[in-house]
N, C-alpha and C positions, 0 to 999 in steps of 0.2 A: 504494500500500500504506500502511495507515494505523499511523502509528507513534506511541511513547511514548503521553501521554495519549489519543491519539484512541483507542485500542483499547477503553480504558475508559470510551466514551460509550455514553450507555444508548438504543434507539431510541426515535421518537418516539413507539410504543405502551405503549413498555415505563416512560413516567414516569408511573410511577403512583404517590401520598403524598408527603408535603413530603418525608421523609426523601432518596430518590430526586433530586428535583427540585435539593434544597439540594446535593447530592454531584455531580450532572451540573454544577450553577455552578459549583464549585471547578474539576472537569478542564476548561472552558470556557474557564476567569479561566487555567490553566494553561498551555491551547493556544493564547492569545491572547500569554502573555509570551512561548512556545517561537517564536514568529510574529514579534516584534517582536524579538527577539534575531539570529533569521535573518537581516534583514535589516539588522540594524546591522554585522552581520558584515560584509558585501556591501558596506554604507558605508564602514565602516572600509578596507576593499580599495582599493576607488574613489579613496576620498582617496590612500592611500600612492604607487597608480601616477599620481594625479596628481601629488604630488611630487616622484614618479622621471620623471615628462613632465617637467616645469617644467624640473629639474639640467640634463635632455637638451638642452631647448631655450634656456638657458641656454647649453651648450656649444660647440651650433652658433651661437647670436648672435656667440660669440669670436672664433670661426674668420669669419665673414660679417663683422665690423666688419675684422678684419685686412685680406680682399681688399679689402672697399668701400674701405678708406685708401689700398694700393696704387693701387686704380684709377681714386680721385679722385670716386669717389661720397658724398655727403651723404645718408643716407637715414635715415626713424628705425624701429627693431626693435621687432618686437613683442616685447612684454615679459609675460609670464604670471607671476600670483603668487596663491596663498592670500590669500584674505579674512581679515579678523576674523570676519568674522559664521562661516566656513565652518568654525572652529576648536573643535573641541567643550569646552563649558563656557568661553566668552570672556568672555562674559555675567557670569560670577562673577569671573574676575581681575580686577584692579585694573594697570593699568600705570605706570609710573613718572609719563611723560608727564601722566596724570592725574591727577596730588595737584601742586597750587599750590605746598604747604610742600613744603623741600628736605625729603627724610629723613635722618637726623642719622644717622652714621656711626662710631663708634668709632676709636681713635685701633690699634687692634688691627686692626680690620678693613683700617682704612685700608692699615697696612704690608702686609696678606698682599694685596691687591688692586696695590701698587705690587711688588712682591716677582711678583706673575702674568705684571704687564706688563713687566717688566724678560726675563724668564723668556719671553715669547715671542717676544720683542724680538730674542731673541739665538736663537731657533728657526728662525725666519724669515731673520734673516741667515747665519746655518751653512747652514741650504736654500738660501737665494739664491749664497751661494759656491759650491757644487760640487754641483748637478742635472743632471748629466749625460742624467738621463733626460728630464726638460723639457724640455731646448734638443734631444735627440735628436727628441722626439713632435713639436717646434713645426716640426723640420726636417721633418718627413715632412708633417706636414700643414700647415704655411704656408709653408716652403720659405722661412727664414729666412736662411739660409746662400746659398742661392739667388741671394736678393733680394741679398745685400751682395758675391755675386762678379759679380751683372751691375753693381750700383753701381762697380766695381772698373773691370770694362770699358767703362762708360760714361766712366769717369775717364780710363780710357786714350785712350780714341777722341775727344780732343778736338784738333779739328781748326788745326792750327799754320796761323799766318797767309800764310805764304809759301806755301801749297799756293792760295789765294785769289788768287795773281798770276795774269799768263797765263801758257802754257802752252811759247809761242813760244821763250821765252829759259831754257830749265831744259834742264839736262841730263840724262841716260840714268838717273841715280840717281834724282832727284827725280821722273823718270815713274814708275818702277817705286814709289817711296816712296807715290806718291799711288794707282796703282791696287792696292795691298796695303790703303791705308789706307781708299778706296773700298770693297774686298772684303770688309775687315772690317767695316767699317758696314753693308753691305748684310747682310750674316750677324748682325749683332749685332740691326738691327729686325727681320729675320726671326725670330730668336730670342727677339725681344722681343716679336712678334706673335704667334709662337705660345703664350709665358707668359700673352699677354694673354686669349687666347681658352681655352684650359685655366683659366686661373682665372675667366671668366667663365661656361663649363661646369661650377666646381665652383661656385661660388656658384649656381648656377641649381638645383645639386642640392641644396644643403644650404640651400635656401628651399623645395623641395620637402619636403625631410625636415622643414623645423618644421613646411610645412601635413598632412604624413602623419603625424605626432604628433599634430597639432594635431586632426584629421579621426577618427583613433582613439579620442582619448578622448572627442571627442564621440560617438562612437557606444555608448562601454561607457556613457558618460554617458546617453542615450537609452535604454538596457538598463536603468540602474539605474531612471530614471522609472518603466519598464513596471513594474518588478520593486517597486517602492514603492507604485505604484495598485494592483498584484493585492494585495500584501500588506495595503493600508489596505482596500479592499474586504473580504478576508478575515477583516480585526479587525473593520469595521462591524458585518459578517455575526454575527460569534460573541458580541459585546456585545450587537445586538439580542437573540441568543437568552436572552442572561443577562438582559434588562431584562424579558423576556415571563417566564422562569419567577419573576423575582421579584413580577410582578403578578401570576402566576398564584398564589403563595405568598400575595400579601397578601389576593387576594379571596377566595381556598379560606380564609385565618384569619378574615377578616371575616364568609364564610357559614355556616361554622361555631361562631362567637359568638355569630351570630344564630340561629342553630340550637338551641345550647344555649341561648340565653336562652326559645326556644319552648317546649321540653321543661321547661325550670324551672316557666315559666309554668304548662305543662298540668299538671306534677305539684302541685302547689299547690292549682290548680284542682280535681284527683283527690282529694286529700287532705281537700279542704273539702265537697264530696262525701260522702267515705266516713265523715267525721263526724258529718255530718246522717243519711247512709241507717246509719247504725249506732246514732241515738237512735230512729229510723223501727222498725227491725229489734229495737230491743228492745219498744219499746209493741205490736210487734207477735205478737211472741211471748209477752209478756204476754196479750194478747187472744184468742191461738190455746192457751192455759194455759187460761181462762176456760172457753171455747165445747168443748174437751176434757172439762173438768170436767162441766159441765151433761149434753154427750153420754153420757160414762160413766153418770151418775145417771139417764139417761131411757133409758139400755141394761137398768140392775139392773132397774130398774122397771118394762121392759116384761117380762124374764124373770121376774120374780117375777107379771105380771099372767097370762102363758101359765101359768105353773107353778099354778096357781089357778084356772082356767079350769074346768077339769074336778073340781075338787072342788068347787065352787060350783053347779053344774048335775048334778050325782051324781041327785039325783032322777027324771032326765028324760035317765033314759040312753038311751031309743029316738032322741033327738032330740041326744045331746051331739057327733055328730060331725059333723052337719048345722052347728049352730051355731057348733063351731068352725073349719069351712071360711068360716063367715059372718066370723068374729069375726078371721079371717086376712086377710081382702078388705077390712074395712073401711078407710073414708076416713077418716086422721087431720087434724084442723085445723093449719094455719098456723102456724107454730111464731114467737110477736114475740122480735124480737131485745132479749132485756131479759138479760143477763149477770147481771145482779146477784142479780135473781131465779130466774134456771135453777140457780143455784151455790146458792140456798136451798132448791131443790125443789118451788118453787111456779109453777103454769102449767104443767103436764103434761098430755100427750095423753089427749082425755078418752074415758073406756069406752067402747066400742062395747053396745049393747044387741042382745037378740037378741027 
């Protein structure tokens, strides 16, 4: 289900004008930070339960050094710890360690810094006085109290020289002294064997628990990978998108420039045109004025030549209507294109004779 900004992405038929294209980049550039946020979140986590593993494994090395002493083992602990590099923004602090010059100090600061340690000094020792709870936890789990009453009985059971004579010349006490004292030894390594083997059963477990701490975070560790290549996939994905509508933004402005600069060109071109067929259109109207005028004068002229017609032949009225069906048929000459002269009246279609 697509939430926050994805809801407001437009499909891909639907980008149509820069306007469009420039607002889908925004909710893009949006769902790439909501994307990169998610997963810092996730980071953030990772880290914290890693340095709730670490305290853990920490705890159990405590308790594993205490047995390993008891039982005479030298071995060395794995030791788990934060990087510098894994510390966010380390990059930007400055450590002490790395400035050559001391940093100068105040004689104010100084007191409240010796005035701290004085003050934890005396925290620490108050704690170290009466912890009852400590010395109870170190009894349960390392069996402190344990360890000093078998010390106690190992003190006891130290064997007097005169049990080392023979046997032959001792009387009834000194048998019985030595087989109480035998019984107890034999109970006392029994009992020591069995301490020995319980604490080599706890150790064997609390080596299991660092590697099942150890095994757990590598696997959320393995989760967060997956979870960081889909996510950086994911930003690949939505930045390419952003990098295509913004080419498609610059070559839509760049075809369009050139577009416009076409249209300029052609109107221009139109313009120069319509200036030329506009001094065209007037000499030509001029000349259609001219060859009007001449028509009109060679129109009067022929109406007045019809209107005349028959009073001019009035003598020879058997024959006037003959002649002027003649005089209707006839062939008028070629009419020369002289403007000058049609507008003076001269060169007119000449009479027909009958």
């Amino acid at each position: 289900e697509k939430k926050g900004a994805e809801k407001m992405l437009y499909s891909s038929f639907d980008l149509i004008g820069p306007l469009r294209k420039r607002t889908q980049m925004m909710m893009l550039e949006l769902i790439t930070d909501e994307r990169k946020k998610l997963f810092n979140y996730k980071m953030e986590e990772v880290q914290k339960k890693k340095q709730a593993d670490i305290d853990k494994v920490y705890d159990l090395n405590e308790r594993i050094t205490e047995i390993m002493k008891e039982l005479g083992i030298d071995e060395e602990l794995y030791k788990p710890e934060i990087t510098q590099k894994e510390k966010h923004g380390s990059v930007l602090n400055v450590e002490d360690h790395e400035v050559p010059v001391d940093k100068y100090v105040s004689p104010d600061e100084l007191k409240k810094r010796e005035a701290a340690r004085l003050e934890e000094e005396e925290r620490i020792r108050a704690q170290r006085g009466d912890n009852y709870q400590e010395r109870a936890l170190k009894s349960m789990m390392g069996g402190t109290l344990e360890s000093q009453k078998l010390s106690e009985e190992q003190a006891e059971l130290i064997r007097p020289d005169w049990m080392s004579e023979p046997r032959e010349g001792m009387n009834e006490e000194q048998l019985k002294q030595i087989r109480e004292f035998e019984a107890k030894e034999k109970a006392f390594k029994e009992e020591q064997e069995k301490r020995r083997k319980a604490m080599e059963t706890e150790l064997k477990k609390l080596k299991n628990d660092v590697l099942e701490c150890c095994y757990k975070f590598d696997e959320n560790l393995s989760i967060l990978q997956q979870d960081q290549l889909r996510a950086a996939a994911g930003v690949y994905e939505l930045e390419m998108q952003i990098i295509r509508l913004a080419i498609a933004l610059e070559t839509s402005q760049e075809s369009d420039e050139a577009h416009e600069a076409e249209l300029v060109a052609e109107l221009e071109d139109l313009k120069s045109k319509k200036g030329k067929s506009t001094g065209t259109l007037t000499e030509f109207k001029r000349e259609v004025d001219v060859y009007k005028e001449a028509y009109e004068q060679l129109v009067a002229e022929d109406k007045a030549m019809d209107k005349g017609f028959k009073r001019e032949f009035a003598e020879c009225e058997e024959f006037v209507d003959m002649m002027y069906r003649l005089y209707k048929r006839r062939t008028r000459p070629a009419k020369k294109e002289a403007p000058v002269e049609a507008s003076t009246g001269q060169g007119g279609p000449a009479e027909g004779g009958g």
